[in-house]
ZAFI-787503 format. One record per residue (C-alpha): residue in three letters; chain; z, y, x. Coordinates in steps of 0.1 Angstrom, whole numbers. Layout:
# residues N
    r  c      z      y      x
  ala  A      Z      Y      X
...
END
This chain:
# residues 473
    r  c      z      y      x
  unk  A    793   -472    900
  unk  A    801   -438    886
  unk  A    804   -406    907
  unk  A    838   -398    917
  unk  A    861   -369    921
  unk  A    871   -357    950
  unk  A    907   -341    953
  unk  A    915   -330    987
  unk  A    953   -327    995
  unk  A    970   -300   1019
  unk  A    997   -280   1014
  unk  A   1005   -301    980
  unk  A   1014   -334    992
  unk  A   1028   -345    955
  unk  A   1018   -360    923
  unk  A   1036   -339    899
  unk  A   1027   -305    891
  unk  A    994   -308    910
  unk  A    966   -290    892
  unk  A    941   -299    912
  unk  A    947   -332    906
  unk  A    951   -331    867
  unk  A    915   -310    865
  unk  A    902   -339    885
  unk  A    916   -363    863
  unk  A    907   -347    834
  unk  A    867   -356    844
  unk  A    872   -391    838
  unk  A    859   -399    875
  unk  A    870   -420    897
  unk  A    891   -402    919
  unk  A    896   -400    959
  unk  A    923   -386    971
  unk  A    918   -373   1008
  unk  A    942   -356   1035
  unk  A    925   -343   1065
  unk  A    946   -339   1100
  unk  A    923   -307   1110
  unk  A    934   -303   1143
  unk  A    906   -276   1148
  unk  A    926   -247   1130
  unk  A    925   -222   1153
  unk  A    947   -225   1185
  unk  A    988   -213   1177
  unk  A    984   -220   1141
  unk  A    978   -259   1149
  unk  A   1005   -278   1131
  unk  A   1038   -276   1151
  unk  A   1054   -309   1164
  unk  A   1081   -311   1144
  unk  A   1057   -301   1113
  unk  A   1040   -331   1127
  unk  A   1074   -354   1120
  unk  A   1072   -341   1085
  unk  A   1036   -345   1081
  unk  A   1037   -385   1088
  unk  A   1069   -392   1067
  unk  A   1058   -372   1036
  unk  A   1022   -386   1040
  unk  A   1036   -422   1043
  unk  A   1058   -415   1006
  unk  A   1027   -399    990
  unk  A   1004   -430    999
  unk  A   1031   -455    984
  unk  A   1033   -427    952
  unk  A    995   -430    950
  unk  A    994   -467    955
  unk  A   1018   -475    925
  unk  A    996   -457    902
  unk  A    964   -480    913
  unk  A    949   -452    938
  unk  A    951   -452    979
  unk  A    955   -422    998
  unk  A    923   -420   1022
  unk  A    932   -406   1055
  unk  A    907   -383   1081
  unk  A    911   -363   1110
  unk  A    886   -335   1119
  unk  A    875   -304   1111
  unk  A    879   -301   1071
  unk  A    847   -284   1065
  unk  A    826   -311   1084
  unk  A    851   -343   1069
  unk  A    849   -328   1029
  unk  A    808   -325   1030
  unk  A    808   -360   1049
  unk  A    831   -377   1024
  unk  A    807   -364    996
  unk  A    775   -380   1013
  unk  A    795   -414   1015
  unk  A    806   -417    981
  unk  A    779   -398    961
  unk  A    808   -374    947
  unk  A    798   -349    928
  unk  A    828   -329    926
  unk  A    858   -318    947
  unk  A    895   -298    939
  unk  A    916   -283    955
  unk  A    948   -264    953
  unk  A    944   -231    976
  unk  A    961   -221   1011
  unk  A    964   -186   1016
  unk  A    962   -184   1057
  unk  A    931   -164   1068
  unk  A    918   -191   1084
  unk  A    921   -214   1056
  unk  A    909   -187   1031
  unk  A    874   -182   1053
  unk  A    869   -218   1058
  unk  A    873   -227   1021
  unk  A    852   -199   1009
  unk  A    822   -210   1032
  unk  A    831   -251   1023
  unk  A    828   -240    985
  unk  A    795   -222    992
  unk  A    784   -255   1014
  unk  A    795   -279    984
  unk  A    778   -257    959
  unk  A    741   -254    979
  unk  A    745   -294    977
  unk  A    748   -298    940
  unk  A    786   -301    936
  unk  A    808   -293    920
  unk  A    843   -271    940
  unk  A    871   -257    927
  unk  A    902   -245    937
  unk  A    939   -240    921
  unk  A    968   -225    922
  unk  A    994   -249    931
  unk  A   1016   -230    963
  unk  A   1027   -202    941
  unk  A   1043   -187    910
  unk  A   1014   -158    909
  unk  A    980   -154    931
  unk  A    983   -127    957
  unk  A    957   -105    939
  unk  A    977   -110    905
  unk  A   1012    -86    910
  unk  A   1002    -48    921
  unk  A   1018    -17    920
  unk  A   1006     11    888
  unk  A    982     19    911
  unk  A    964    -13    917
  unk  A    977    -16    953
  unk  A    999    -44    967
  unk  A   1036    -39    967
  unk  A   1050    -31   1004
  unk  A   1084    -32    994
  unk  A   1103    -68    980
  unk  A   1121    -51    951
  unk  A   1099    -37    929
  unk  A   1073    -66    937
  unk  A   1097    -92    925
  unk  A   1113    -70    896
  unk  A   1075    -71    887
  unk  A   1073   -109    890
  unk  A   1102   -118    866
  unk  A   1090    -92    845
  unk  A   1056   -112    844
  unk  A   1070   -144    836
  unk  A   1059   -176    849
  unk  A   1024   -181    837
  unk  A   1025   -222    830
  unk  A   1050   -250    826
  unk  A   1049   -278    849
  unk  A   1025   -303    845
  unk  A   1033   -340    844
  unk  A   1026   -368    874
  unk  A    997   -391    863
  unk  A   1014   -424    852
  unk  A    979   -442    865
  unk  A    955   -433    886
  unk  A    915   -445    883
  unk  A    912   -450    921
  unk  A    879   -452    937
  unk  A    864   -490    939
  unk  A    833   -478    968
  unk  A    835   -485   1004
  unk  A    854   -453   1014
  unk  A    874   -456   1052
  unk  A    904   -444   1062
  unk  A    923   -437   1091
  unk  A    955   -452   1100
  unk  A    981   -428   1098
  unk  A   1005   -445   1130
  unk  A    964   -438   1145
  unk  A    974   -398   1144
  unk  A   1005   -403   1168
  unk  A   1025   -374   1147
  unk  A   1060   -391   1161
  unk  A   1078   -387   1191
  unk  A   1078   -419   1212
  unk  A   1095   -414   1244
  unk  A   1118   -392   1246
  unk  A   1126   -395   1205
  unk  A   1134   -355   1205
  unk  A   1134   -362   1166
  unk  A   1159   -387   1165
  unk  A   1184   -361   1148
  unk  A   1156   -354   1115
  unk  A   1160   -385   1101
  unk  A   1203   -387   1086
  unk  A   1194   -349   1078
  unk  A   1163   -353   1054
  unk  A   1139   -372   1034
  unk  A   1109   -360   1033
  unk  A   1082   -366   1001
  unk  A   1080   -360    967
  unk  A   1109   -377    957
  unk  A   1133   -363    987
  unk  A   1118   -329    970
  unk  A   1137   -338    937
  unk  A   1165   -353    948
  unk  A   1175   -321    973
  unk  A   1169   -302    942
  unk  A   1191   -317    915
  unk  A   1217   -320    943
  unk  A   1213   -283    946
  unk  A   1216   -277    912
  unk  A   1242   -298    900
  unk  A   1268   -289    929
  unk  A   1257   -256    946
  unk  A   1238   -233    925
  unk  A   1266   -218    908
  unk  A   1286   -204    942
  unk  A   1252   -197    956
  unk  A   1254   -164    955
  unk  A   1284   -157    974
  unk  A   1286   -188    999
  unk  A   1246   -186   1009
  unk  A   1259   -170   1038
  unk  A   1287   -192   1053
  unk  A   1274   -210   1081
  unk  A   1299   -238   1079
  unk  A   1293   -247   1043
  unk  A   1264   -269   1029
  unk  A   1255   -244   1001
  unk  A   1220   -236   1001
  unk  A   1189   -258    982
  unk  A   1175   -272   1017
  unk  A   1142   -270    998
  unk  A   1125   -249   1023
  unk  A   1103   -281   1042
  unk  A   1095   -296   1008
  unk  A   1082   -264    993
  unk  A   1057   -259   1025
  unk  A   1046   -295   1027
  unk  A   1041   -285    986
  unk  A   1062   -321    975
  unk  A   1073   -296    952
  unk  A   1065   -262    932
  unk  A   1077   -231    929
  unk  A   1070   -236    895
  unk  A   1087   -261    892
  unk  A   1119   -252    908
  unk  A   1118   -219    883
  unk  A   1116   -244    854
  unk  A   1144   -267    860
  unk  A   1165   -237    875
  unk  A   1162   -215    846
  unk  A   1188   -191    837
  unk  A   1221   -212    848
  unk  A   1247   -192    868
  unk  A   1237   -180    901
  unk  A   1203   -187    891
  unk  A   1186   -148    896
  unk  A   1199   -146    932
  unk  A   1185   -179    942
  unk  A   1154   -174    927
  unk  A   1152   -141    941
  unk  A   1148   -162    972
  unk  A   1115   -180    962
  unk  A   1106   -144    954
  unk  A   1112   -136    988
  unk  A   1085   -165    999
  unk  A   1060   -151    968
  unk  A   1066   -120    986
  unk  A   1055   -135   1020
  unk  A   1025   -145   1009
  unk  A   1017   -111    989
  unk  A   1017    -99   1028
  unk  A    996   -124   1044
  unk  A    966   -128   1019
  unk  A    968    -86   1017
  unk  A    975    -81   1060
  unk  A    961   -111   1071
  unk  A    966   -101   1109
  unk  A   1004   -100   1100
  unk  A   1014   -130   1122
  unk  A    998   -109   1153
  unk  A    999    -73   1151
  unk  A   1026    -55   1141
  unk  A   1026    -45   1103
  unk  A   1040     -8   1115
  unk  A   1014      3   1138
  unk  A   1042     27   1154
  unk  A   1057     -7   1175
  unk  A   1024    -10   1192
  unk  A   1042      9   1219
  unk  A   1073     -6   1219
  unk  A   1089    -14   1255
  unk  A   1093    -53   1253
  unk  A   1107    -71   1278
  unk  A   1090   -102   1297
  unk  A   1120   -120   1310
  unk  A   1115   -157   1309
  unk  A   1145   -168   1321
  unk  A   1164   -150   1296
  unk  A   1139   -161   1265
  unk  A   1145   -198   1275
  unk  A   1184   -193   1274
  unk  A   1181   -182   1243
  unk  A   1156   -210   1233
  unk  A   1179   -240   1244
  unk  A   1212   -223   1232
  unk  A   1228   -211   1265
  unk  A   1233   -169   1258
  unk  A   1268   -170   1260
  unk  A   1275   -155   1222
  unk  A   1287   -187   1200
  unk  A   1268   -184   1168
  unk  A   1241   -180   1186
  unk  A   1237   -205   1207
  unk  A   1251   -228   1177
  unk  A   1218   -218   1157
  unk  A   1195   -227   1181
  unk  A   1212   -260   1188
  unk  A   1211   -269   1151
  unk  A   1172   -260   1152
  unk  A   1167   -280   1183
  unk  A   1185   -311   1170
  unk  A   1175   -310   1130
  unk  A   1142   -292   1126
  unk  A   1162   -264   1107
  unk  A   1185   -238   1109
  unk  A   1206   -216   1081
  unk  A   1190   -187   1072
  unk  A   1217   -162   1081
  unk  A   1215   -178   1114
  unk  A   1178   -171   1117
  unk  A   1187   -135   1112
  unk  A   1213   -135   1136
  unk  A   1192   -153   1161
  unk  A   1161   -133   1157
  unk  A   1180   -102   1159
  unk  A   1197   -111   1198
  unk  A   1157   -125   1210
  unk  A   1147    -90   1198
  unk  A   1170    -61   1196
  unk  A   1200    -74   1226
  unk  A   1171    -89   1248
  unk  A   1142    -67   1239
  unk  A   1119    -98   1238
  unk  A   1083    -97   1218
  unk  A   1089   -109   1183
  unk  A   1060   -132   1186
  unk  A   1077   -153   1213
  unk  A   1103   -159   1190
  unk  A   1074   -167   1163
  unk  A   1059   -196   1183
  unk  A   1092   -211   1192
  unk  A   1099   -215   1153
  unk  A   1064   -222   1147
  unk  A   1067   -253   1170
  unk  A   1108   -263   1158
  unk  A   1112   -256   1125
  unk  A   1104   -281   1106
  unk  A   1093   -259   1074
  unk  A   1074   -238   1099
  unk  A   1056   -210   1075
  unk  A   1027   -188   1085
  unk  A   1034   -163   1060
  unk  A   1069   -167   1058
  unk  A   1078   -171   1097
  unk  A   1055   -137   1105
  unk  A   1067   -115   1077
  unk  A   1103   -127   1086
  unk  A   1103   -120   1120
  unk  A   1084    -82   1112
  unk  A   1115    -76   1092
  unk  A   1138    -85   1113
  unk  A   1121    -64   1141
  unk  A   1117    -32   1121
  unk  A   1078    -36   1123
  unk  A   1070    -48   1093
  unk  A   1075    -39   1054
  unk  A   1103    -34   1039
  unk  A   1119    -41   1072
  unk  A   1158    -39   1085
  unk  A   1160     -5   1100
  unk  A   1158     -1   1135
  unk  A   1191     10   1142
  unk  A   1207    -22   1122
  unk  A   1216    -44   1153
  unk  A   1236    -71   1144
  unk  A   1267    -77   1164
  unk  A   1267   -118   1174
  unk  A   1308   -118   1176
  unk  A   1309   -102   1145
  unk  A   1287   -119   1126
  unk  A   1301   -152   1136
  unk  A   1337   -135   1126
  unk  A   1323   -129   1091
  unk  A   1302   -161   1081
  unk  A   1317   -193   1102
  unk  A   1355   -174   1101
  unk  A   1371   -206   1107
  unk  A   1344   -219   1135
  unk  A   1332   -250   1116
  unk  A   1296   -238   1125
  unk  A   1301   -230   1161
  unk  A   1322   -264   1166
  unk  A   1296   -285   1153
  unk  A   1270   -272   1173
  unk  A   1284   -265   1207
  unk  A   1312   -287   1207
  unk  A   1322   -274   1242
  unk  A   1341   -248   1226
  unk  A   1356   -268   1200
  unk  A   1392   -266   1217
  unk  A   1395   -229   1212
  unk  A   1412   -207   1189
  unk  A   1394   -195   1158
  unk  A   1400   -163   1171
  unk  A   1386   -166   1203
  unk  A   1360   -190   1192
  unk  A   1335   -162   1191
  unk  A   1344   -145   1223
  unk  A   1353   -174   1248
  unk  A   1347   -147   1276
  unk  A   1380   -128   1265
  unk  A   1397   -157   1265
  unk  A   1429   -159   1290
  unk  A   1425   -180   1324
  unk  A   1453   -202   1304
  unk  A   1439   -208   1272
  unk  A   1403   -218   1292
  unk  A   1424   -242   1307
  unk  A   1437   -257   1280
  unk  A   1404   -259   1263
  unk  A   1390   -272   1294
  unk  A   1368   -244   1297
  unk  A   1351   -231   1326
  unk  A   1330   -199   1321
  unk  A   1292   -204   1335
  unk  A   1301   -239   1340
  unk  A   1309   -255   1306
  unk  A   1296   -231   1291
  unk  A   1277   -195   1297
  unk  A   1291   -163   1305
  unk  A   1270   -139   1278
  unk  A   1238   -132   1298
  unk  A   1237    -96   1281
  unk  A   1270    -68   1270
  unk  A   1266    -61   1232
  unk  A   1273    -29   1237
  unk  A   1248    -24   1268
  unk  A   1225    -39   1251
  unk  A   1228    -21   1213
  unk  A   1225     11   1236
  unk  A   1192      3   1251
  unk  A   1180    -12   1218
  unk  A   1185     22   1205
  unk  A   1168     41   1231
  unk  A   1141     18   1231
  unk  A   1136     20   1192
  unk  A   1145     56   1184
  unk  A   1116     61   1211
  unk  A   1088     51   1187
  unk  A   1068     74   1165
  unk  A   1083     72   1130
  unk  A   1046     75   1118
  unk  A   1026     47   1108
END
């Protein structure tokens, strides 16, 4: 029996546009295709659980992808460097690809794994297939990496992508040897009882082909107003894309190539570059989901107030957009991106609470939970990391909510207890009149919260607390 191929799948769960898997192909080997559950990365960077929703849906269409094409999707759970060495022994494999992850954890354990595979005899390489350019590949004149998103992207789309997207495999020359695999309903990745997830499934499809479809939808009805209605919260007018591009079911590069130069494409794609951008971050400050970027807000005054970070968490601050965001995070494993500002900015700058706390409670909700995008996102929103929203930018929760769900569509949706009230008053219930409470049946701190903090209280100690730090880095 001849020697196979090993590709081992991760953040690339997709047939199309997967170099890894066309440089295994193009051996002529037998191939295995592998996904290891490595529960043993380290502690708070474990897969979140509604990551772990994802994980089973998209690996479910992936294995029916690979079956059609006369392969099987071989399933293991441990730690990856232990599993990938194993599997090798097994089937007498004398080669292994992969497309590369960019976490510091994943980069040391890959680097050691190829060194392992190498000692043995075989063959391990590794591929770009998360990005439109390696970290190492866009620096500044000087040969450093860029700090700030402008001139880093300006430099990208000055670069070009580098490759077209390759094709899916029409067959696949599956591995005939005695090779076990786990069963995926074995890895308990759902919610039984209570179903918390119940709301994921009319929202999204995750998989390969959920990738496409989300992004022809986008691009035959949204793209074009993108740039001006990204921002309402009450309109369905972004790509949705960002779960599919994590789980990798589909490319940047490929999202550049079927977007190309249509209308509204620069400013959308200036949002992937935001993502490239991420990543440029972690692979060069690989502490960046810890430590502050700006070593200035190691002595910033945060606040330990539990009470007040799990009123935040389950949507019960009292300011209406708010609240609305985390609802819509809590019951569809997602949340609009001007929403995540909005809501990062109150955890941080009204409530003076650690941007990591707010970073873990993504990390385990969202359901395209990022490492490098969650902990560069969070830095900028806190003023501690690069090319960060100044300090003294606070954004006003009744305002916001004025400017991007104007008529309330957002805030009705999502905390429907307000739903009676006036679009004027929808954003500040608490200045509503005893009468028109009434009439909404509305009572403040029963039905709904009195705002646990004053704006303007609150923008005043943000400021003292921020203009306190060093402006030195």
């Amino acid at each position: 029996m001849a020697e196979p191929a090993i590709v081992w799948l991760r953040q690339d769960l997709r047939l199309e546009d997967n170099p890894a898997l066309a440089a295994a192909i193009e051996t002529k080997r037998p191939l295995i295709l592998v996904y290891v559950l490595d529960d043993e990365t380290p502690g708070r960077w474990r897969f979140g659980a509604a990551q772990r929703w994802w994980l089973h849906k998209s690996l479910e269409s992936l294995s029916t992808n690979i079956a059609r094409r006369g392969g099987s999707l071989v399933l293991r759970r441990g730690r990856a460097d232990q599993v990938i060495p194993q599997l090798t022994r097994e089937s007498d494999a004398r080669a292994v690809f992969w497309n590369r992850c960019y976490e510091p954890f994943a980069i040391a354990r890959d680097a050691k794994l190829k060194d392992q595979l190498a000692a043995s005899g075989i063959e391990a390489k590794s591929f770009n297939g998360s990005l439109l350019f390696e970290p190492w590949e866009v620096q500044t004149k000087t040969g450093a990496p860029f700090k700030v998103f402008t001139p880093f992207w300006r430099a990208c789309v000055q670069r070009g992508t580098s490759r077209s997207p390759l094709p899916a495999p029409k067959s696949l020359n599956g591995f005939k040897g005695a090779v076990t695999s786990e069963l995926l309903d074995s890895w308990k990745l759902r919610p039984k009882a209570p179903n918390w997830a119940k709301g994921f499934e009319p929202e999204w499809r995750p998989g390969e082909s959920g990738a496409r479809a989300a992004l022809d939808a986008f691009l035959s009805t949204r793209l074009t107003a993108y740039p001006e209605a990204r921002n309402q919260l009450g309109q369905n007018a972004t790509s949705r894309l960002s779960p599919h591009l994590h789980f990798g079911e589909i490319s940047p590069v490929q999202i550049w190539a079927a977007v190309g130069d249509a209308p509204g494409a620069a400013k959308f794609l200036s949002e992937i570059g935001w993502r490239e951008f991420s990543y440029n971050l972690l692979f060069h400050w690989p502490s960046l989901p810890e430590q502050n970027w700006r070593e200035s807000f190691n002595a910033f005054p945060w606040r330990d107030d539990e009470a007040e970070l799990e009123s935040w968490r389950r949507g019960r601050t009292g300011y209406p957009v708010v609240d609305a965001a985390m609802r819509e995070l809590w019951v569809t494993g997602t949340m609009h991106n001007r929403a995540r500002m909005i809501a990062a900015s109150f955890l941080i700058k009204h409530l003076l609470i650690d941007w990591r706390q707010g970073e873990a409670w993504f990390w385990d909700t969202l359901l395209d939970a990022d490492l490098a995008n969650n902990a560069a996102s969070w830095q900028w929103v806190a003023g501690s990391g690069a090319d960060a929203a100044p300090y003294f930018r606070i954004f006003n929760p009744v305002t916001q909510g004025e400017k991007f769900d104007a008529e309330g569509v957002y805030v009705r949706r999502w905390v429907p207890e307000l739903s009676r009230l006036p679009n004027e008053l929808i954003h500040r219930p608490w200045e509503a009149s005893a009468d028109t409470l009434s009439r909404a049946s509305i009572v403040l701190g029963t039905d709904y919260p009195k705002p646990i903090v004053d704006h303007s209280q609150a923008r005043a100690r943000a400021l003292a607390a921020f203009a306190g730090l060093s402006s030195k880095d």
